[in-house]
C-alpha positions as CSV (number, residue, x, y, z in Angstrom):
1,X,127.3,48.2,113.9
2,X,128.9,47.0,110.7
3,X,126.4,44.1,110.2
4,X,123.8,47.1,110.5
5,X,125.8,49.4,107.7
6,X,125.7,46.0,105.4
7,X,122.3,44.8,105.5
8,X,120.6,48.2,106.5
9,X,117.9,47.5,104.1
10,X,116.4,44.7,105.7
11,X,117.2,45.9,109.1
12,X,115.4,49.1,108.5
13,X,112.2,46.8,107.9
14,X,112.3,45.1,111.3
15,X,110.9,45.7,114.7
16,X,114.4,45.9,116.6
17,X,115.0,49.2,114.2
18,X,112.2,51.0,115.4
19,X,113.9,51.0,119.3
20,X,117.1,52.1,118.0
21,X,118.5,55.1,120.0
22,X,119.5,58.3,118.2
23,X,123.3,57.9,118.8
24,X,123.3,54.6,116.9
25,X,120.6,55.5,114.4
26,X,122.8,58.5,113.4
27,X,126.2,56.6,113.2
28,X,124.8,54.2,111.1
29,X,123.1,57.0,108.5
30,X,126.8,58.9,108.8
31,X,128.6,55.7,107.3
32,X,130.0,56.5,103.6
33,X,129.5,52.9,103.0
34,X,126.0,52.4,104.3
35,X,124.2,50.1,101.9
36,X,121.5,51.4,100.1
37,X,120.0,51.4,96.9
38,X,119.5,55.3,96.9
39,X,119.3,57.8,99.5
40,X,115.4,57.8,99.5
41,X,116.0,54.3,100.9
42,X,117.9,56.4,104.1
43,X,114.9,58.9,104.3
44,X,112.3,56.5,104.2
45,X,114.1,54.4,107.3
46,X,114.5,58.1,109.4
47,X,110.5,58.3,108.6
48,X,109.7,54.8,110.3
49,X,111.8,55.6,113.1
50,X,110.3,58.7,113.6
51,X,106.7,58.1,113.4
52,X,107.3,55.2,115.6
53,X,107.5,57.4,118.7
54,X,107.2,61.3,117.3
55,X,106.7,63.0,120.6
56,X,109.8,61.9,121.5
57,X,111.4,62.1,118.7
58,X,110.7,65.4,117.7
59,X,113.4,67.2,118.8
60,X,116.0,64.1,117.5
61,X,114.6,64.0,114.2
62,X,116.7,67.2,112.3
63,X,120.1,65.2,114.2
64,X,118.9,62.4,112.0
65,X,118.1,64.7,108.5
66,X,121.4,66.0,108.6
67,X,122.7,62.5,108.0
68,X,121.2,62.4,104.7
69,X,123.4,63.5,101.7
70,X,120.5,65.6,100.2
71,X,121.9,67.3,97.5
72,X,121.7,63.8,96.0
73,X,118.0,64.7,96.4
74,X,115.5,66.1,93.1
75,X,114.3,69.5,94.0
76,X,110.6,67.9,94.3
77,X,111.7,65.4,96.9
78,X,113.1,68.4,98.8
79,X,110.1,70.3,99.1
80,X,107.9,68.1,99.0
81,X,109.2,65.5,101.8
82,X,112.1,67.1,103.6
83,X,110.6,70.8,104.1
84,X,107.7,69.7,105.8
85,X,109.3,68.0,108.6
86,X,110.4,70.0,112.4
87,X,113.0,72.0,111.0
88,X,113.6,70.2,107.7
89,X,112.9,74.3,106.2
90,X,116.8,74.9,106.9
91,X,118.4,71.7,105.4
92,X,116.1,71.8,102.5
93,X,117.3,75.3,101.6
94,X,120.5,74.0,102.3
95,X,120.3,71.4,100.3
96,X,119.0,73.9,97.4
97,X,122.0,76.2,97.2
98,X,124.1,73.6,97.3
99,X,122.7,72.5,94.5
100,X,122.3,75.7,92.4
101,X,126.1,76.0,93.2
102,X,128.1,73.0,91.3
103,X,131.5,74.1,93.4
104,X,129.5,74.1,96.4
105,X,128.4,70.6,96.7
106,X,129.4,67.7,98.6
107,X,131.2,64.3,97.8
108,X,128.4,61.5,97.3
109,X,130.1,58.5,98.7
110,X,126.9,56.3,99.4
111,X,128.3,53.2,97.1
112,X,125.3,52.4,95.6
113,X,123.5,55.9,94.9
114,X,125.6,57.2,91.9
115,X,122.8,56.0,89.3
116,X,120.6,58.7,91.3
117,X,123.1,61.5,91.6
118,X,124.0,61.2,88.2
119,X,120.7,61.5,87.3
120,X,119.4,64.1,89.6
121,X,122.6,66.4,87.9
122,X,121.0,65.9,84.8
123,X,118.2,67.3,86.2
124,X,119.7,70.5,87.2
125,X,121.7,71.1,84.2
126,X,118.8,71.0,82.2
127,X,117.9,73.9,84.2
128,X,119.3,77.4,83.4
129,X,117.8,79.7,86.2
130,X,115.9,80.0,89.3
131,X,113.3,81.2,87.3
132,X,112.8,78.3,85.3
133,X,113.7,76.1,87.9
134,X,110.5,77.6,90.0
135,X,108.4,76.3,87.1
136,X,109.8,73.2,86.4
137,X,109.5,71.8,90.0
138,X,106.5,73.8,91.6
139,X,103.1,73.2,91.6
140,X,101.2,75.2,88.1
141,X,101.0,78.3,89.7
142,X,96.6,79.4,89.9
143,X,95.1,82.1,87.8
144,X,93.0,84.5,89.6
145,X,92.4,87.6,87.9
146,X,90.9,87.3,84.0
147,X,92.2,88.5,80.6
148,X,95.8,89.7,81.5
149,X,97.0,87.8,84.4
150,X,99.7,89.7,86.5
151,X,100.1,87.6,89.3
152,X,99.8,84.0,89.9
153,X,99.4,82.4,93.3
154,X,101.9,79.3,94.6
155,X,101.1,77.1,98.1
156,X,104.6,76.3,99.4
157,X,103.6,74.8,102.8
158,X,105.9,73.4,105.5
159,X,105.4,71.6,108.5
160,X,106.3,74.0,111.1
161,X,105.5,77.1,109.0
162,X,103.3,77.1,106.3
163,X,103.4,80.1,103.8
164,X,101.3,81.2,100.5
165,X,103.8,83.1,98.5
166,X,102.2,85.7,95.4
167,X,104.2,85.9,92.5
168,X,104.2,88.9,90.6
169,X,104.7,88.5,86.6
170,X,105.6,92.3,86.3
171,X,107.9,92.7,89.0
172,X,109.0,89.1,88.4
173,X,109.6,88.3,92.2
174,X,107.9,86.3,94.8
175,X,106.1,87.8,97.3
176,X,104.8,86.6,100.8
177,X,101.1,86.5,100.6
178,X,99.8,85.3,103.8
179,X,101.6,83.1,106.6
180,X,98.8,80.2,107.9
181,X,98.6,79.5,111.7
182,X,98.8,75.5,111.7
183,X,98.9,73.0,114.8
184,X,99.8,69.9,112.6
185,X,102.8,68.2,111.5
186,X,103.6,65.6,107.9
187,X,100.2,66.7,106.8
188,X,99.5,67.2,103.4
189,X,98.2,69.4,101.2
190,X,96.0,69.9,97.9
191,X,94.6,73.3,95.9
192,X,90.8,72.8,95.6
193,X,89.0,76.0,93.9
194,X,89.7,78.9,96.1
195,X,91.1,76.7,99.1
196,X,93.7,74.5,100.3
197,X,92.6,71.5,101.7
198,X,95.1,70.4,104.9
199,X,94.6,66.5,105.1
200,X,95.6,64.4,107.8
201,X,98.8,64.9,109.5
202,X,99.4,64.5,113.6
203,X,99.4,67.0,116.0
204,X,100.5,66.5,119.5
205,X,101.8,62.4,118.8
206,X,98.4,62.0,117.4
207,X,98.1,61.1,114.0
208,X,94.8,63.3,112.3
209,X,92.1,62.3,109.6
210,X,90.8,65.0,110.0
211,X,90.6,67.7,106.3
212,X,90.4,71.4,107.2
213,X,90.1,74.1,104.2
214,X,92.1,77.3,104.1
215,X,90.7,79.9,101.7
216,X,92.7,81.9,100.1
217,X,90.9,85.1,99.2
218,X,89.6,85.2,102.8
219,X,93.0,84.3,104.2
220,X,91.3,82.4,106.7
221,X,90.7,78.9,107.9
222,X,87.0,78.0,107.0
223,X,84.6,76.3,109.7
224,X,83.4,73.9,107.1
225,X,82.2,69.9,107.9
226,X,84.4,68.5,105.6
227,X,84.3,64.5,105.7
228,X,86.8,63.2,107.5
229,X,89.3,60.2,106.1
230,X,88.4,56.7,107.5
231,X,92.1,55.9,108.5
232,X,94.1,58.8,110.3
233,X,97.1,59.6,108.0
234,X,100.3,61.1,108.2
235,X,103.2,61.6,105.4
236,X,100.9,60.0,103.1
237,X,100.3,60.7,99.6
238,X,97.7,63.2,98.1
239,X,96.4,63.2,94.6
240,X,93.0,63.8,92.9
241,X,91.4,62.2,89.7
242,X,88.3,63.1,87.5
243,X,87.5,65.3,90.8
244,X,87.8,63.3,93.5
245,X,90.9,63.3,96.4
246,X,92.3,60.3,97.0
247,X,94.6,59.8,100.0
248,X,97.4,56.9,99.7
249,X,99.6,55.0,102.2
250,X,101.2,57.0,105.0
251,X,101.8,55.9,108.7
252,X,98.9,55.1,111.2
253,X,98.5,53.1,114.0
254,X,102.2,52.5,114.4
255,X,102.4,51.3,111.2
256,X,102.7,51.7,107.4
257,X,99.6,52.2,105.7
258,X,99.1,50.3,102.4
259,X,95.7,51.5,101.8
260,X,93.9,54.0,99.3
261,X,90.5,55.4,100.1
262,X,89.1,58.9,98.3
């Protein structure tokens, strides 16, 4: 096991890692002198694992997240990779008060992490609210009414639950908007005019290429025949450019992806 601590970077990488059980997996990730560059390096070796098997896995996977020091994590990291995963929703809010509370968070002994932590405190000092926090971190919140805009429209979607939440500008709180009925996991996401476009993802152990819209005025899934990727994705990457969605990396297969298509 101490070898394993040591050299988890390159273990992490091989075949041999992927059969690890959970007990030895997790004793490992609890060491305060497992050896990695930054906790990222942890997260991404809890992905591999997982996507190896995820049926099975499913229900190990949050014994595994709560290894993870994740206050050491930015605020985009959390929502953006830990919320979406079976019952990350918890730890990531977790994770947030933690860090809104200076008192409140933990020690970071990972030895080799402290250029991270002391850089992801930065962060959060420059920040003096929750307010601008929300602004800093979120997605540009969407316009939809003309002239004199009062509210403003924010996708915060999770793997188990996804949510649209309303902000209003008058009231100055966030209200929940409309709660969408999903049967995928580690998809992603991506605002396109009035719609969200869900984009990959696996449901049932099955990893998806399939891209299914949700509109938002409608609050309704939309029976479109949206092209479908040519590689089934999951916890890939979304982005678009000069209009057009490309979709990068992720696991398929039984393997990670190291290919773009759009």
């Amino acid at each position: 096991i101490e070898y394993e601590i040591q050299n988890f970077m390159e273990i992490s990488q091989t075949d041999e890692f992927l059969n690890f059980n959970v007990e030895r997996l997790k004793y490992i990730l609890e060491s305060d002198n497992l050896n990695i560059t930054y906790e990222e390096d942890a997260y991404d070796a809890i992905n591999r694992w997982f996507n190896y098997d995820i049926s099975a896995r499913q229900e190990q996977l949050p014994l595994l997240l709560a290894c993870l020091r994740l206050p050491q994590f930015s605020i985009d990291f959390l929502l953006t990779h830990i919320e979406p995963l079976p019952a990350g929703d918890p730890l990531a809010f977790k994770a947030l008060s933690e860090n809104r509370t200076p008192a409140a968070r933990t020690p970071f002994p990972r030895r080799s992490g402290l250029r991270k932590v002391l850089s992801t405190r930065r962060n959060f000092a420059a920040t003096t609210n929750a307010t601008t926090r929300t602004k800093k971190y979120k997605p540009k919140p969407r316009q939809l009414s003309a002239g004199n805009c009062v509210k403003t429209f924010l996708a915060f979607c999770s793997g188990t639950n996804p949510k649209l939440l309303q902000y209003n500008k008058v009231e100055d709180n966030w209200q929940e908007y409309a709660s969408i009925k999903c049967d995928h996991i580690c998809y992603r996401t991506i605002l396109k005019d009035d719609n969200i476009l869900f984009i990959g993802g696996n449901k049932s152990g099955v990893t998806s290429n399939t891209v299914r819209s949700w509109n938002i005025p409608k609050k309704t899934w939309q029976h479109l025949n949206l092209p479908a990727m040519k590689q089934a994705r999951s916890s890939h990457c979304i982005v678009e450019l000069d209009g057009k969605i490309y979709a990068i990396g992720g696991f398929g297969d039984n393997k990670i992806l190291q290919s773009v298509e759009r």
